[in-house]
C-alpha positions in Angstrom: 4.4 -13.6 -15.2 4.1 -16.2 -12.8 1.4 -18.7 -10.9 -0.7 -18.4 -7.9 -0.5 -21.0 -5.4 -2.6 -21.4 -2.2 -0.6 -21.0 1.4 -1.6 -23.8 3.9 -1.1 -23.1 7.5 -1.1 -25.0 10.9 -4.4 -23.3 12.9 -2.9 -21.0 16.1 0.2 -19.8 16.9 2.3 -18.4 13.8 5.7 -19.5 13.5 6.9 -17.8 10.8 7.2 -14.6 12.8 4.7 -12.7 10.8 6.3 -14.0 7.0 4.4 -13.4 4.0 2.8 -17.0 4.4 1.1 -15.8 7.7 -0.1 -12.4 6.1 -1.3 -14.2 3.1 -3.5 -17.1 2.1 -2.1 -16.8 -1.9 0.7 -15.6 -3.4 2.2 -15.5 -6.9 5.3 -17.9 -7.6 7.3 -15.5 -10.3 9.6 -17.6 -11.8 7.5 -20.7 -12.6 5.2 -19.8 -16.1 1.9 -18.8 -16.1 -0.6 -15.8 -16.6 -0.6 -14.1 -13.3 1.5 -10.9 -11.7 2.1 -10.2 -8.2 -0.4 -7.8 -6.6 -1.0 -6.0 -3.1 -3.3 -9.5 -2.0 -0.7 -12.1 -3.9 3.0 -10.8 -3.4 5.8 -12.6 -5.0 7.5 -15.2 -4.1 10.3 -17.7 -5.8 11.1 -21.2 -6.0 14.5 -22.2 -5.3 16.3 -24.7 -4.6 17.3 -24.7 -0.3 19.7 -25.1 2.0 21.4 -29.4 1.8 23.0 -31.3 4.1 25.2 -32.8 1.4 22.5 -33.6 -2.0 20.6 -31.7 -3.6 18.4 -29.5 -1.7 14.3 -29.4 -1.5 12.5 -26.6 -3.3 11.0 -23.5 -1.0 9.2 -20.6 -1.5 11.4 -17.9 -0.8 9.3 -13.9 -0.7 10.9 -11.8 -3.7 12.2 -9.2 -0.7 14.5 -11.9 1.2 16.0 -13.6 -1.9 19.0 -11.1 -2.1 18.5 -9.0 1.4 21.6 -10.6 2.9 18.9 -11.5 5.9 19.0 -15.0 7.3 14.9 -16.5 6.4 14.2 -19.9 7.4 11.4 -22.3 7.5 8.3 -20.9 10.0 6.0 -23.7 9.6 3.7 -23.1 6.3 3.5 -24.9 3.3 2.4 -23.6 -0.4 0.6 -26.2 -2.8 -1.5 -25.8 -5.9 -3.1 -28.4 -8.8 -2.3 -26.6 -11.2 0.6 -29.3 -13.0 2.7 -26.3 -13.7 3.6 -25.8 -10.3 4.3 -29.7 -9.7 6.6 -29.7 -12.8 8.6 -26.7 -11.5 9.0 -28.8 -8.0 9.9 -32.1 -9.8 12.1 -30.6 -12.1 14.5 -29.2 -9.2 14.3 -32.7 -7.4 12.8 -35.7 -9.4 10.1 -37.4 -7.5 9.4 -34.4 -5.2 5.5 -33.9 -5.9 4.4 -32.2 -2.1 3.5 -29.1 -0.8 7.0 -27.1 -0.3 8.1 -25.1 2.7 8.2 -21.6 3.0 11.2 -19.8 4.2 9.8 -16.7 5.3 10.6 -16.8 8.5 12.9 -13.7 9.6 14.4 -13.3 13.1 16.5 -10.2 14.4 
């Protein structure tokens, strides 16, 4: 079970080379708690802690498909946000004090 979250997106040009968050405007986050699945209009995604230049790095949204496909994803330009506080605890609990909208990596190139 997981949450839905909204996808916000820059208007024009795509930059994440046709990712989920260009295909989508929700999608369901699986690994933080709530009552939703994903479905055919809200495909799975994760929340994990990215790439660091040295700290800890900032949370992204990560499609289900990419997480182990040995593929290189990287940020393409869209954000995903919700109100619901469950989301925002997820976020804060993988870096304290992060509360913003948090990048996708869903961009794919080769």
């Amino acid at each position: 079970m997981g949450i839905n979250i909204d996808v916000y997106r820059r208007a024009g040009t795509d930059c994440s080379a046709n990712g989920v968050s260009a295909r989508f405007d929700r999608v369901c986050v699986m690994n933080v708690e709530g009552p939703f699945e994903p479905t055919e209009d809200h495909p799975g995604v994760m929340l994990i802690e990215g790439p660091s230049c040295g700290g800890k790095g900032n949370p992204i949204l990560v499609p289900v498909e990419l997480i182990d496909s040995g593929k290189w994803y990287m940020f393409g330009g869209n954000f995903g946000h919700t109100s619901d506080s469950r989301f925002r605890e997820a976020v804060e609990a993988m870096v304290p004090g992060f509360t913003g909208a948090v990048k996708f990596h869903d961009r794919v190139e080769g």
